[in-house]
N, C-alpha and C positions, 0 to 999 in steps of 0.2 A: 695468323692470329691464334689458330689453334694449338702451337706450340708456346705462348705468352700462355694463355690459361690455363694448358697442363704443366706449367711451370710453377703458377700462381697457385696449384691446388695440391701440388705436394710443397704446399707451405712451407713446412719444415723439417722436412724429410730431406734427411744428411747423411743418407747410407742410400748404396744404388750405384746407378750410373746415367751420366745423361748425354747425348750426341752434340755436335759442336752444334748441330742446326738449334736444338733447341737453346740453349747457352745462347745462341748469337744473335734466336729472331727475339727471345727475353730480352736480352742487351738493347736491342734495335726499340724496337718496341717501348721500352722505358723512356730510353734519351729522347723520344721523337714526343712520348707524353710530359715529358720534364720540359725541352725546348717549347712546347705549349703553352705550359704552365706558367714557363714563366713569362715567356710573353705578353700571357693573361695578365701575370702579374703586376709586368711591367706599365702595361697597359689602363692598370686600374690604379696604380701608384703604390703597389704595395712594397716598403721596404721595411725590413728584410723579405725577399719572394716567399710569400708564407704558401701560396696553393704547390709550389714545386716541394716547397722542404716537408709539408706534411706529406705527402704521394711518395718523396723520395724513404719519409721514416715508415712508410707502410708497406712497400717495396722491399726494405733491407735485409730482411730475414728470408723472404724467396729471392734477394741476387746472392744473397750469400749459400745459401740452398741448393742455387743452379748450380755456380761455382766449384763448388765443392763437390758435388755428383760428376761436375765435366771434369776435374782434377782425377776424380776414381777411375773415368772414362779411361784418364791417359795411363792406368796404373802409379797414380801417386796419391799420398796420402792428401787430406783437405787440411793439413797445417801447413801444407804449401802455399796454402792462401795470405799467410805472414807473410810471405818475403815479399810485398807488395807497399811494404812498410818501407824498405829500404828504396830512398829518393833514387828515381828513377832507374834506375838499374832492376831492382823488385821489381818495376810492376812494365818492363819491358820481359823477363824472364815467364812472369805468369803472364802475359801477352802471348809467347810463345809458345806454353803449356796450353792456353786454350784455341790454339791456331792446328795443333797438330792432330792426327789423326785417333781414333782411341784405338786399342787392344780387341783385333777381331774376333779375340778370342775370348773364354769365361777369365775371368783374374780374381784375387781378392775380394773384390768389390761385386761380382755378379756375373750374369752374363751379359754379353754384347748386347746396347741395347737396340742397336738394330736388327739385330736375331737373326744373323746372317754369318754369322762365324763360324770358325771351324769349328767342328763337332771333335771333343775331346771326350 
């Protein structure tokens, strides 16, 4: 849980670097409040799921946040987060951008953010 709220409080912070753990338990952590929600939703007869779509526009800017912090993770820029636009093929490609390992080393974007890289 502690990785969802240090996620949540560098709001909009788009320079950096972030581990796949935290990119993954944010991910997790969302869908599991969204699948709730709408639940709730469903449950209460709300159509369109209004408790998921508000949560999901309040969200948007810290998953896009994380995102782009794990894209610098992997040494790539965060306009790699376009190619997710391209039906399916895009958003298997940045699937596999946020699968792999990041740069144990400092890069462009920072240092390692689990502080365990090689000392350059």
């Amino acid at each position: 849980m502690s990785w969802y709220i240090a996620a949540l409080k560098k709001y909009a912070i788009f320079n950096g670097r972030s581990r796949r753990l935290e990119y993954w338990i944010f991910t997790l952590i969302s869908g599991l409040i969204v699948a709730g929600l709408g639940y709730a939703d469903t449950r209460m007869g709300n159509y369109p799921p209004l408790l998921s779509a508000i949560y999901a526009l309040a969200v948007l800017i810290p998953a896009i946040a994380v995102t782009v912090r794990r894209l610098h993770d992997t040494d790539r820029s965060g306009w790699w987060l376009l190619i997710s636009l391209v039906p399916f093929i895009g958003q298997l490609v940045l699937l596999v951008f946020m699968l792999i390992g990041g740069k144990p080393e400092r890069n462009q974007y920072g240092p390692d953010p689990k502080g365990l890289g090689v000392r350059v």
